[in-house]
N, C-alpha and C positions, 0 to 999 in steps of 0.2 A: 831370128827369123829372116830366112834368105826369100826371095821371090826371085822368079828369071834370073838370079846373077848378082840381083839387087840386094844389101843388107837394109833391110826395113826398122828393124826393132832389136834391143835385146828384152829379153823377158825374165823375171824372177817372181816368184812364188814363194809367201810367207804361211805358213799353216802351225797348227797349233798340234800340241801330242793328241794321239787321237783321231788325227784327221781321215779318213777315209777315202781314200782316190775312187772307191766305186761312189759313193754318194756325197761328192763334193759340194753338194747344194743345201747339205745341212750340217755345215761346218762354218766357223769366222775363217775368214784367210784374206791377204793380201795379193793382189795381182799387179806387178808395175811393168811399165813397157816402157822404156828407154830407147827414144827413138832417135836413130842413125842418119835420118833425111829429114826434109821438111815437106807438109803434108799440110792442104788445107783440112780446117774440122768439119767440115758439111761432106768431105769425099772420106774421112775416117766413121760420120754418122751414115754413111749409103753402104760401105763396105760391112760395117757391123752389121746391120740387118741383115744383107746378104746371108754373111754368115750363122747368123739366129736362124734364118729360117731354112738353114740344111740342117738345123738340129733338131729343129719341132716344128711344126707347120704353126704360124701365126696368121690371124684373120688381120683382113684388109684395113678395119680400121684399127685395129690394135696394133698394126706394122707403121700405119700410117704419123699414130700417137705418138711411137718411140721413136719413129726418124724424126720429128717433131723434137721430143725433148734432147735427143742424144744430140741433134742440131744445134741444141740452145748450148748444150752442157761442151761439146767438145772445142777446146781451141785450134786455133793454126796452129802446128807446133814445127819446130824447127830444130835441127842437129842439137840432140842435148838434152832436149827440153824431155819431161819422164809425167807421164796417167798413169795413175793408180787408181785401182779400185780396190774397196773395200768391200768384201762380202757381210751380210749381216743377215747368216736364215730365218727366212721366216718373216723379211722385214723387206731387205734391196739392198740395193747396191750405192757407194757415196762414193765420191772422184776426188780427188787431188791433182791436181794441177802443179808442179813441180812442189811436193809439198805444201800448196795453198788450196783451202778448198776451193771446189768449183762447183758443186751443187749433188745431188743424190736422185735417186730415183725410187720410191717406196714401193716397191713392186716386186713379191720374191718368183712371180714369175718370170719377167723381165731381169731379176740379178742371175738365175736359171742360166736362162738362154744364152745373158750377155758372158759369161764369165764361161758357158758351155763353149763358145769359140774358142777357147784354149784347154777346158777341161772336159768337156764330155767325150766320150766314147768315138760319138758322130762328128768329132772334129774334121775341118778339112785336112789340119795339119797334124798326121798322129805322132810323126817324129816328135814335134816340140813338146806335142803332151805330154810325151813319154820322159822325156828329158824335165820338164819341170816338175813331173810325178814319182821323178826315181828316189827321192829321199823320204816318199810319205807310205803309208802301209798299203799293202796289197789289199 
């Protein structure tokens, strides 16, 4: 993931046989970001909303809830360091912290939305979806 010029992230995508790129929301799969810069987690918890809410409209205080938890949940992360999420439909979404947990979120509409930033349809970025969607079924 480039921005302005900038390399932000790289991104891979783990999915199971099966998986469906049109309804990614009710599928298990992996999503890790391997990030290239360093980034405090309070401006990666404001950026993800952002993003959530070009995918579906979310109410004030449910916006308000997830910037709240995603706040607690995301670290500073520095050149190197890799988030993962773990999808689980039907249930939410759990994080990894360079392979250690760092907490989850039991909310399968909040795993929707957060994991829609790179797989829904309504992505801001369709390049990259398209690139971590080209190995799963049409």
């Amino acid at each position: 993931m480039t921005v302005l010029g900038f390399q932000v992230y790289d991104a891979r995508l783990w999915t199971a046989p099966g998986f469906s790129r049109g309804d990614y929301a009710a599928h298990p799969f992996a999503l890790e970001l391997a990030y290239l810069r360093d980034f405090d987690g309070a401006d990666i918890a404001r950026r993800s909303l952002k993003e959530m809410q070009g995918i579906d409209s979310i109410t004030a205080p449910q916006g308000e809830r997830w910037l709240a938890l995603m706040t607690r949940l995301f670290p500073d992360v520095k050149k190197g360091d890799r988030l993962t999420g773990i999808h689980e439909p039907g249930v939410g979404v759990s994080f990894l912290y360079n392979d250690r947990p760092a907490g989850e979120v039991r909310d399968p509409e909040f795993a929707r939305l957060f994991m829609g930033i790179w797989l829904s349809p309504r992505t801001s970025e369709p390049r990259l979806r398209e690139q971590l969607l080209a190995g799963a079924a049409p």
